[in-house]
TORKOL-4160 file (C-alpha; in steps of 0.2 Angstrom, whole numbers, padded with zeros to 4 digits, m for minus):
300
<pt num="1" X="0000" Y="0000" Z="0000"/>
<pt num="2" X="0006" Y="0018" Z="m0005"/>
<pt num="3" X="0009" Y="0029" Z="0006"/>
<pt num="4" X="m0004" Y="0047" Z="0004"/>
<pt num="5" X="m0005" Y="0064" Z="0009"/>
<pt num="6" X="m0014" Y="0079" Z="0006"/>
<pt num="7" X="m0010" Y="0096" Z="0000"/>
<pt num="8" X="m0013" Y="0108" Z="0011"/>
<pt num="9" X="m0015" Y="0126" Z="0008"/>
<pt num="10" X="0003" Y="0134" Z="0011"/>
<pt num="11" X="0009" Y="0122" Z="m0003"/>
<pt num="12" X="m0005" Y="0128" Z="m0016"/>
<pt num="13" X="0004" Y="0132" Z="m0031"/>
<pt num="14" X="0021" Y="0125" Z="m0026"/>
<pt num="15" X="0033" Y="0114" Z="m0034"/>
<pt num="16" X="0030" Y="0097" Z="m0032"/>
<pt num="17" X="0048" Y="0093" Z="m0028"/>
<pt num="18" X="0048" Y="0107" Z="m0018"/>
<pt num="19" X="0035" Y="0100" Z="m0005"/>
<pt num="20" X="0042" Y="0081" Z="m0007"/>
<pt num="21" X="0059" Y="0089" Z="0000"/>
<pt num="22" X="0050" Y="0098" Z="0014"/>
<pt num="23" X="0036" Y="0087" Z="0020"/>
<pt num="24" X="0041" Y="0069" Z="0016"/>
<pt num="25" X="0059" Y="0066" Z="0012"/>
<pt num="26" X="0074" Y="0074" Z="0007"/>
<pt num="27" X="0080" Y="0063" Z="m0007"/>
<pt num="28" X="0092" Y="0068" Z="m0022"/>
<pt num="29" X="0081" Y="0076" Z="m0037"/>
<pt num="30" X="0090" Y="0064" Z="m0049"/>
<pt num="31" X="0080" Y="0052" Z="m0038"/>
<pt num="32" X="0064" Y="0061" Z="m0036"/>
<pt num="33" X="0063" Y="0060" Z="m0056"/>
<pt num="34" X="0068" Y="0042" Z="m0056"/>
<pt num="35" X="0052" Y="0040" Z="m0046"/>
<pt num="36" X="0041" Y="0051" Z="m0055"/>
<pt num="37" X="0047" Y="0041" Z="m0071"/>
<pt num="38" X="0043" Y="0024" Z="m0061"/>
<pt num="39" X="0025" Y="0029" Z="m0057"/>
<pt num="40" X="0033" Y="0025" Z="m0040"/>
<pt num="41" X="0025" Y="0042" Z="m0035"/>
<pt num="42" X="0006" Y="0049" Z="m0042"/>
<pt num="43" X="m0005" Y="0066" Z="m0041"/>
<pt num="44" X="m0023" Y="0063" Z="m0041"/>
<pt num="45" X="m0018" Y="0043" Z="m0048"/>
<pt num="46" X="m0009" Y="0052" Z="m0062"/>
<pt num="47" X="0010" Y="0052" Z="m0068"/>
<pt num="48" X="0018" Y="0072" Z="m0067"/>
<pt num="49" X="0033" Y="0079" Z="m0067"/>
<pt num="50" X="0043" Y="0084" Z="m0053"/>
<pt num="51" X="0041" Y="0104" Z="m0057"/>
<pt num="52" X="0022" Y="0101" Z="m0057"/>
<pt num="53" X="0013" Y="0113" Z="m0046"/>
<pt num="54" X="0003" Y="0107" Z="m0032"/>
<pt num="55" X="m0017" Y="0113" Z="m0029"/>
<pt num="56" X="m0023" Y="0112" Z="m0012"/>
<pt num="57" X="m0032" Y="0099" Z="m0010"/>
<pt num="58" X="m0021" Y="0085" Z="m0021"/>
<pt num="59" X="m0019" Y="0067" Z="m0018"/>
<pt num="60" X="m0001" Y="0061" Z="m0016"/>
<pt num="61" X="0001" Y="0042" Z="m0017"/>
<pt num="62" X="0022" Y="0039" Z="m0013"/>
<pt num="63" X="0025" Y="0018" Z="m0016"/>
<pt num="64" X="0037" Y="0010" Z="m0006"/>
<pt num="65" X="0046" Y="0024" Z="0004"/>
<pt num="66" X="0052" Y="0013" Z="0018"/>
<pt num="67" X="0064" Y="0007" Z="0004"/>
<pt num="68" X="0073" Y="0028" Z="0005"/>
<pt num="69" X="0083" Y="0036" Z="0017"/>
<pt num="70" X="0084" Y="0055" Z="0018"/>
<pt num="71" X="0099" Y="0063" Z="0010"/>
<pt num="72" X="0111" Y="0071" Z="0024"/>
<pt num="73" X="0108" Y="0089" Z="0028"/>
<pt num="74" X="0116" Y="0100" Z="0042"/>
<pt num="75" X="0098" Y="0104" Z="0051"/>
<pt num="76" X="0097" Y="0121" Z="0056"/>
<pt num="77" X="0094" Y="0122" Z="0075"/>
<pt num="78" X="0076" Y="0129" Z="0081"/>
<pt num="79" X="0074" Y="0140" Z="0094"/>
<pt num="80" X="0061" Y="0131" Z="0107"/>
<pt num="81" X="0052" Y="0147" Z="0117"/>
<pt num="82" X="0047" Y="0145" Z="0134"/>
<pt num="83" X="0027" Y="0145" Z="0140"/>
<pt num="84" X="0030" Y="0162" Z="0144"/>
<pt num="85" X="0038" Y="0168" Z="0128"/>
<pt num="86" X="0025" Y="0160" Z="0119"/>
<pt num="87" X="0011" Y="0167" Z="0129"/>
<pt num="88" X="0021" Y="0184" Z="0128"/>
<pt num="89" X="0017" Y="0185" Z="0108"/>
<pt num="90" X="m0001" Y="0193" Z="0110"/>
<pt num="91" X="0005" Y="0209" Z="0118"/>
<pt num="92" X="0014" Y="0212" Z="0102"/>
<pt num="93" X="0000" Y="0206" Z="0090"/>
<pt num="94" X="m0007" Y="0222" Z="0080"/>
<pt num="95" X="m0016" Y="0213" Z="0068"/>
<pt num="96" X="m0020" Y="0197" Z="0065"/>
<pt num="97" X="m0031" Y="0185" Z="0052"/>
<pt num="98" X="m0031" Y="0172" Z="0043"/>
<pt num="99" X="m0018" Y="0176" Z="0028"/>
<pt num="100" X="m0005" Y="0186" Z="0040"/>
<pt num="101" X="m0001" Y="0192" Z="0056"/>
<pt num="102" X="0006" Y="0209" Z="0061"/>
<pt num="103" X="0017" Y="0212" Z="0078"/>
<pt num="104" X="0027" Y="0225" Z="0085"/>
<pt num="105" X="0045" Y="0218" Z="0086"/>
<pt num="106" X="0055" Y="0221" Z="0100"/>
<pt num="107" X="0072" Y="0224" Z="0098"/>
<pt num="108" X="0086" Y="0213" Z="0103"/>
<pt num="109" X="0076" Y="0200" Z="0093"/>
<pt num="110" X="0082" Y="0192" Z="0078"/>
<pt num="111" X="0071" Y="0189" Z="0064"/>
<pt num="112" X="0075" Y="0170" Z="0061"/>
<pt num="113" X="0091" Y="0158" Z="0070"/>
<pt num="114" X="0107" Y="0162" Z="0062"/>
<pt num="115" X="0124" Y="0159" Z="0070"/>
<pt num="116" X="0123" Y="0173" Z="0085"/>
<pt num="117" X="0104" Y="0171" Z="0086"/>
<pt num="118" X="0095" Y="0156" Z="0091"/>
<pt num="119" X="0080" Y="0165" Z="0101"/>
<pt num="120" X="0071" Y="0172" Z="0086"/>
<pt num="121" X="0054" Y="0178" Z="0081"/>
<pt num="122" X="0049" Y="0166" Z="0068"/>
<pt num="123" X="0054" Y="0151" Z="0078"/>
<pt num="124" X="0044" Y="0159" Z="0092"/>
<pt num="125" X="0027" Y="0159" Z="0081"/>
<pt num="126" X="0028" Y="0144" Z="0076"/>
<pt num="127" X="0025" Y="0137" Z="0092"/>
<pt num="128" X="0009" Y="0150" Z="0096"/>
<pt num="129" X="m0007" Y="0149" Z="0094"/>
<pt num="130" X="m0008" Y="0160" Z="0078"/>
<pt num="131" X="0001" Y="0145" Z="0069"/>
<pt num="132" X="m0007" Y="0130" Z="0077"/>
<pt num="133" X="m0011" Y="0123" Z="0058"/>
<pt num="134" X="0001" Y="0133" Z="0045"/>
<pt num="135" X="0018" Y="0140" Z="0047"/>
<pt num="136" X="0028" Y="0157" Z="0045"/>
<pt num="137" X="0031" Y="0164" Z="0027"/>
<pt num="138" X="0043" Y="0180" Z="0030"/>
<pt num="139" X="0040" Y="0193" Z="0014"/>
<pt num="140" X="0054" Y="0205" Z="0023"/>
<pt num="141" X="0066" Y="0210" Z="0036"/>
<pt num="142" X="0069" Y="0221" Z="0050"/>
<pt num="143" X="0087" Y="0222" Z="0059"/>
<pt num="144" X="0089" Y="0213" Z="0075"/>
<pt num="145" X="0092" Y="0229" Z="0086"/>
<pt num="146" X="0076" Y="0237" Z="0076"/>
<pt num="147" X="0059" Y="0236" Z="0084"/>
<pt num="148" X="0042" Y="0239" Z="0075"/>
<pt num="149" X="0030" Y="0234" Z="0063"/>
<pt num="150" X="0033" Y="0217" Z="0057"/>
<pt num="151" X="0020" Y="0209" Z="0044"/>
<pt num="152" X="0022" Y="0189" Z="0043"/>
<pt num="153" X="0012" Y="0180" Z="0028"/>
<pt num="154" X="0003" Y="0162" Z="0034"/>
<pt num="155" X="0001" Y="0155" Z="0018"/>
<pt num="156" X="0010" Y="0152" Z="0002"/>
<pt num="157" X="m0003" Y="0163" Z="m0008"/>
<pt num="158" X="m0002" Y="0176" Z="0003"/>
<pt num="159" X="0017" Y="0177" Z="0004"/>
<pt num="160" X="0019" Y="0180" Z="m0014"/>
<pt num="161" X="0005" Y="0191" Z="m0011"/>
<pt num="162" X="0015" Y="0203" Z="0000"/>
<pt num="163" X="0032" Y="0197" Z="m0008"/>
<pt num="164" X="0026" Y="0206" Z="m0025"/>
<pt num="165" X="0020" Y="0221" Z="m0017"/>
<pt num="166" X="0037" Y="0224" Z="m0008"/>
<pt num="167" X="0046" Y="0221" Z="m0026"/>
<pt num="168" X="0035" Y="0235" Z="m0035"/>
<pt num="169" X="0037" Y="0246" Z="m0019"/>
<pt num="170" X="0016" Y="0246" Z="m0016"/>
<pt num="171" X="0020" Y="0244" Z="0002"/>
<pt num="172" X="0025" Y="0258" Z="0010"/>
<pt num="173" X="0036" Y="0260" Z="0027"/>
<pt num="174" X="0039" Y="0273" Z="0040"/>
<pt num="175" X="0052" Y="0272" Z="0052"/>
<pt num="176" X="0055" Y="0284" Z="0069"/>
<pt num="177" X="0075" Y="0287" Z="0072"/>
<pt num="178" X="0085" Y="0298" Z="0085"/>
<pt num="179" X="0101" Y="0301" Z="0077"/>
<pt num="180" X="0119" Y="0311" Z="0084"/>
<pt num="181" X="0119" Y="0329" Z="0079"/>
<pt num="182" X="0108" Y="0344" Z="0072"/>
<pt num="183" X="0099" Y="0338" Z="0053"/>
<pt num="184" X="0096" Y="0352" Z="0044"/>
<pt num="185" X="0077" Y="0354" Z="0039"/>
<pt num="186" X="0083" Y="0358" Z="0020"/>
<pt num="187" X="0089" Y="0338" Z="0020"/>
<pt num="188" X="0074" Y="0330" Z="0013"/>
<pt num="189" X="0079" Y="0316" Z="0002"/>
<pt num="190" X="0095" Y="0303" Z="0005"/>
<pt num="191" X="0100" Y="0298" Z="m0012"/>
<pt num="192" X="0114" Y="0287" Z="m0013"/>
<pt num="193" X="0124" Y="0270" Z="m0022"/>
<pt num="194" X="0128" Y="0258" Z="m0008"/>
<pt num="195" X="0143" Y="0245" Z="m0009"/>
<pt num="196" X="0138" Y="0229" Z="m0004"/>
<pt num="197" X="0151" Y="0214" Z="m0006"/>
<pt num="198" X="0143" Y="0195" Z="m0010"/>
<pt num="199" X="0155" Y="0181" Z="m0012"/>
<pt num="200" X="0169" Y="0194" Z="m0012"/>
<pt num="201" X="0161" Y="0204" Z="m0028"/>
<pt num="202" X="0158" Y="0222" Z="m0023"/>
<pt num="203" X="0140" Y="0228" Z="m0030"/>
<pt num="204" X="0134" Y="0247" Z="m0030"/>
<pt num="205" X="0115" Y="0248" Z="m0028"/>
<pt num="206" X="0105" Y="0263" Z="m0028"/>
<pt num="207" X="0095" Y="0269" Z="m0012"/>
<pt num="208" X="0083" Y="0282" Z="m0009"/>
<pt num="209" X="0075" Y="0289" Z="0007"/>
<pt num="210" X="0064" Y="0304" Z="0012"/>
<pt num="211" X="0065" Y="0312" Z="0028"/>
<pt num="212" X="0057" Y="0325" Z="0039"/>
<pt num="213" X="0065" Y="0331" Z="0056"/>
<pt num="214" X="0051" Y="0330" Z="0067"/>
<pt num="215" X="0064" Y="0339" Z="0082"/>
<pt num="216" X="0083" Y="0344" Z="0085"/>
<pt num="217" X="0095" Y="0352" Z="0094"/>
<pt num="218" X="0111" Y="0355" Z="0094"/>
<pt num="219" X="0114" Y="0338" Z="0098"/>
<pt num="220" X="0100" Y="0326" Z="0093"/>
<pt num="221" X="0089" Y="0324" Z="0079"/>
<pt num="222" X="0072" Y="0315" Z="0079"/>
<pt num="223" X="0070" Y="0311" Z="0060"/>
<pt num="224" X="0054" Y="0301" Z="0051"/>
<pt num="225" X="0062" Y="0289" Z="0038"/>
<pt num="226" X="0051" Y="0284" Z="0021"/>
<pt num="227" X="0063" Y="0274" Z="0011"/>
<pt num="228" X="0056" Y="0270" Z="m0006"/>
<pt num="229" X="0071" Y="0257" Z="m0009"/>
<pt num="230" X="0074" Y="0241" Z="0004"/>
<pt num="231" X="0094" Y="0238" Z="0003"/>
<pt num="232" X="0101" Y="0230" Z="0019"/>
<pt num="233" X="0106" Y="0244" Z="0032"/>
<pt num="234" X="0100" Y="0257" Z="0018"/>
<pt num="235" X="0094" Y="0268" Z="0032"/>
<pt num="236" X="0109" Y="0266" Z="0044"/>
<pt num="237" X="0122" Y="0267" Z="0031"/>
<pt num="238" X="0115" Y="0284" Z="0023"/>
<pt num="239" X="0112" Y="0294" Z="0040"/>
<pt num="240" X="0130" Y="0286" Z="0047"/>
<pt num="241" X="0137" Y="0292" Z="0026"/>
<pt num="242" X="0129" Y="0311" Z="0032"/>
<pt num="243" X="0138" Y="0312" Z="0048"/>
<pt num="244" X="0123" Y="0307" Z="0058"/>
<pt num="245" X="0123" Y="0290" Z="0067"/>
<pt num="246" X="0108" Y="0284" Z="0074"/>
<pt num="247" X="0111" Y="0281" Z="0095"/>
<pt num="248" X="0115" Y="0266" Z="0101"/>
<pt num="249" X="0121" Y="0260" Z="0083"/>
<pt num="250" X="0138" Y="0248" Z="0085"/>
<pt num="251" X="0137" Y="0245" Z="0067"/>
<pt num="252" X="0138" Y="0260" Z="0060"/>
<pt num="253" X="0144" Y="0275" Z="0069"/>
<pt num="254" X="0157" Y="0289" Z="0072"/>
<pt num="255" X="0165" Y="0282" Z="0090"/>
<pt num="256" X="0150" Y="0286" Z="0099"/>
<pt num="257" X="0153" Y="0294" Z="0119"/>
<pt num="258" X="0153" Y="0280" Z="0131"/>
<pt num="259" X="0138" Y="0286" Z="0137"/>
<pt num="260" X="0129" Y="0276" Z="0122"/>
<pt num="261" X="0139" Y="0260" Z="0123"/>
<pt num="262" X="0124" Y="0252" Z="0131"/>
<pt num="263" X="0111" Y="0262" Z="0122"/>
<pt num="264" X="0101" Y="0251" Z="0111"/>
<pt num="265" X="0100" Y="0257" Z="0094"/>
<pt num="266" X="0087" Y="0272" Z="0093"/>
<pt num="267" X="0075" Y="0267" Z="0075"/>
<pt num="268" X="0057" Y="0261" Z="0075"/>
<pt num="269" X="0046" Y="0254" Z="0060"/>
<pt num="270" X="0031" Y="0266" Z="0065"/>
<pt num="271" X="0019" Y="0264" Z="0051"/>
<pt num="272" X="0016" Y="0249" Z="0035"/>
<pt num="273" X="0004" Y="0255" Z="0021"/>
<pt num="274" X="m0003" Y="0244" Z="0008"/>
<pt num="275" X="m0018" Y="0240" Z="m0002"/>
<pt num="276" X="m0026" Y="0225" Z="0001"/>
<pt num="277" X="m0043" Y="0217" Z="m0007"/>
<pt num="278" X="m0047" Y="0236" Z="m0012"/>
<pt num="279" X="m0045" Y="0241" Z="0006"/>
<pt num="280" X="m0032" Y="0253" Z="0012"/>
<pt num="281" X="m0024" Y="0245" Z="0028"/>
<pt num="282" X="m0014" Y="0258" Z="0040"/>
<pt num="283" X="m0006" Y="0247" Z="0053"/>
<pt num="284" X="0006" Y="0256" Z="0068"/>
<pt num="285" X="0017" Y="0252" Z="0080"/>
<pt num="286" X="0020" Y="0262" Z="0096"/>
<pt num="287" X="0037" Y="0266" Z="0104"/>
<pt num="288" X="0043" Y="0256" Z="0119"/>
<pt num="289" X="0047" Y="0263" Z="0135"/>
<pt num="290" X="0064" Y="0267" Z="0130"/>
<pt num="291" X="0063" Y="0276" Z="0116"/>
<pt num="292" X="0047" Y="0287" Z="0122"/>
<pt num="293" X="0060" Y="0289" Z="0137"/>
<pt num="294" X="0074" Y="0297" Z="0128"/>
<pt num="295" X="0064" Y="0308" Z="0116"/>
<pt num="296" X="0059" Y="0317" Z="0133"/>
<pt num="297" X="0077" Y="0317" Z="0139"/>
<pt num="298" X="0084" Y="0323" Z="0121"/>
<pt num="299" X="0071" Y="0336" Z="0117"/>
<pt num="300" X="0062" Y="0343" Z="0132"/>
């Protein structure tokens, strides 16, 4: 007897190799195909090919799969939250249905587990409430030391939803940042090539950001941010190019005072705008205790 699963509905419209990988074995595509050419695995009783795209709702029969052993893969380590972590989620929930969820990140939190961050956001949903039967699709990024509007997809569909909207720019972002020195109020646009290095080959990318100083002094600024590009650090890298660091940035900055050494890193997603199902959606995320604390110490 064959063995048989059912598409669900964040495989709707993926590969078929793709989801055989993912949800029952990780086997060599040269082998996947071999099968596929075998009638050793059918879709709805019918021989396909392994780029076929799935539908929800598809019948997968695999025929003796006891017989395979999954290739070796270095498995990336989850983080496993506590009760209390878990729990903790809903006080960041802004929006929530049943094609995404919307938190306010806080900082100190990396997005997903990479080599200095196994406590991490998507990890953390995953076990929640608000994935009990899909799982996490992120469609973009926010730093670790950045906190704020955070929109996570929880279904295929939806993902590339959002994913398409984020390439053509329909998705509109506002950030909050309190930077070192007094902007001038004439700086409205940040227009700038960025060098990036990947695989050692150096890469120049173009970014643009609009700002307003919303209040300054001689020694702070409190800027609003609308980038209209999405290149990694793009914000950080062009206030730091200007001569205006953002507190408590280790990354980027001109040797800071000692006074910021523990100062986490001042900038805030505020706002996400977007278009969705002919609705306009606003979603905003309100300033933690800290930063609320230091606009009051800087500016009053």
């Amino acid at each position: 007897m064959p063995d048989k699963f059912i598409i669900n509905k964040s495989y709707n419209k993926s590969r078929f190799d793709k989801w055989f990988k993912e949800e029952v074995i990780n086997l060599p595509n040269s082998l996947i195909q071999k099968l596929l050419r075998k009638n050793q695995i059918k879709v709805n009783n019918k021989r396909i090919k392994s780029s076929f795209r799935l539908t929800e709702g598809d019948n997968i029969s695999v025929f003796n799969l006891s017989k395979y052993k999954p290739t070796d893969l270095k498995k990336k380590i989850q983080y496993l939250p506590t009760t209390r972590e878990k729990k903790g989620i809903d006080n960041f929930v802004i929006y929530n249905d049943n094609d995404y969820i919307v938190i306010n990140k806080p900082k100190g939190i990396a997005v997903q587990s990479g080599t200095n961050n196994l406590k991490n956001i998507v990890d953390t949903l995953k076990k929640t409430k608000y994935f009990q039967y899909t799982k996490p699709y992120i469609v973009h990024r926010l730093d670790k030391e950045t906190s704020g509007v955070f929109l996570i997809a929880k279904n295929r569909e939806s993902a590339q939803f959002f994913t398409s909207l984020f390439r053509i720019r329909k998705i509109h972002k506002t950030y909050l940042a309190i930077v070192k020195g007094e902007v001038p109020k004439s700086l409205k646009k940040m227009e700038d090539f960025l060098e990036y290095f990947e695989k050692n080959k150096k890469t120049k990318l173009k970014a643009i950001t609009f700002l307003k100083v919303l209040k300054s002094n001689h020694r702070y600024s409190l800027l609003e941010l609308n980038p209209k590009t999405g290149r990694k650090h793009q914000l950080r890298k062009q206030l730091y190019m200007r001569g205006y660091p953002i507190i408590g940035d280790q990354k980027y900055n001109l040797k800071q005072s000692k006074n910021f050494k523990n100062q986490s890193m001042l900038l805030h997603a505020s706002k996400l705008k977007f278009i969705k199902d002919d609705k306009k959606i606003n979603l905003k995320a309100e300033l933690d205790h800290d930063f609320k604390k230091k606009i009051k110490l800087y500016f009053s």
